[in-house]
C-alpha positions in Angstrom: -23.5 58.8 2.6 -22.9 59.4 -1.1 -22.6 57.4 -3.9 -19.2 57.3 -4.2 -18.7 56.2 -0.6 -21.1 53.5 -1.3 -19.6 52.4 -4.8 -16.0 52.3 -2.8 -18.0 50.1 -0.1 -19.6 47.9 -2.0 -16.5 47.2 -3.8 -14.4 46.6 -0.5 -16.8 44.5 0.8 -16.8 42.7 -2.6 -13.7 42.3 -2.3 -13.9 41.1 1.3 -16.0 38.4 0.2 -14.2 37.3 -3.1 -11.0 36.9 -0.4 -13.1 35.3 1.6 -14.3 32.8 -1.2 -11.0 32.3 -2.4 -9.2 31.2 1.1 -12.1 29.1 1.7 -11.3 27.6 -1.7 -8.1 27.4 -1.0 -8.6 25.5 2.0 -10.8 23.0 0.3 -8.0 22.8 -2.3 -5.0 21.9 0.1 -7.4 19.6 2.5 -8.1 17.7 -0.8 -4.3 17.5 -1.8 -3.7 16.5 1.6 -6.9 13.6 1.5 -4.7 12.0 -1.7 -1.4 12.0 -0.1 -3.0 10.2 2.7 -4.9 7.9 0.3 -1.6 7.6 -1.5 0.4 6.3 1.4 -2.6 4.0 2.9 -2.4 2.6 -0.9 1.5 1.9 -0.5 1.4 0.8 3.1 -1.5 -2.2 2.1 0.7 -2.7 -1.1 4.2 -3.1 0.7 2.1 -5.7 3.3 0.2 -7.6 1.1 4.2 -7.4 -0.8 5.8 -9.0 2.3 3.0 -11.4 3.2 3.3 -12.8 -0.6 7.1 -13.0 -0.4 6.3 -15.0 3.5 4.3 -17.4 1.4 6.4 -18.2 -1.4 9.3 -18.7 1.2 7.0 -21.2 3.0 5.7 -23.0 -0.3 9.8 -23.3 -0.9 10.3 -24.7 2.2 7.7 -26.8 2.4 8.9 -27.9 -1.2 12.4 -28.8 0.0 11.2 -31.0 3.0 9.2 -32.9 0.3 12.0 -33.4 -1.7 14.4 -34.2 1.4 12.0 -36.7 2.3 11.3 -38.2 -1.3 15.6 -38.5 -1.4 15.6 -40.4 2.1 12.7 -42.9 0.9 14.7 -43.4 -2.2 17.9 -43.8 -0.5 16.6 -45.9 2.0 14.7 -48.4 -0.7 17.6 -48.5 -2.3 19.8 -49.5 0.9 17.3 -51.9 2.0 17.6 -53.9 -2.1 21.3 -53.4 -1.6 21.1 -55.9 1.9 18.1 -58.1 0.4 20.2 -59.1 -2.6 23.8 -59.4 -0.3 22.4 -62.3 1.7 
């Protein structure tokens, strides 16, 4: 062999390995971008429940909140209905 067959081999296998390096890289690169999308949307799926689960509550703390108030407006009614007969007989 002589050196210029080994100078062009050594530079194609350098260059086998830098391609090498570099779609290894590149690998790491798009299983990485891939890692954040999926991080991304697990972020925006917990978001969107914990979302609904605090719009469930509030519409339970509302309805809970009208019953209340239905019931103070019966008592008061009824109170009032029952000083209405006292003082009529």
């Amino acid at each position: 062999m002589t050196s210029a067959n080994s100078v062009d081999g050594l530079a194609t296998m350098t260059s086998v390995v830098t391609s090498s390096e570099s779609a290894v890289g590149s690998r790491h690169s798009a299983k990485k971008r891939w890692s954040q999308q999926e991080a991304t949307v697990h972020q925006q799926t917990v978001l969107g429940v914990s979302a609904k689960r605090c719009r469930l509550h509030k519409l339970i703390r509302q309805r809970f909140a009208l019953a209340l108030k239905i019931q103070q407006m019966v008592c008061a009614l009824v109170k009032q209905q029952a000083t209405v007969h006292s003082a009529g007989s």
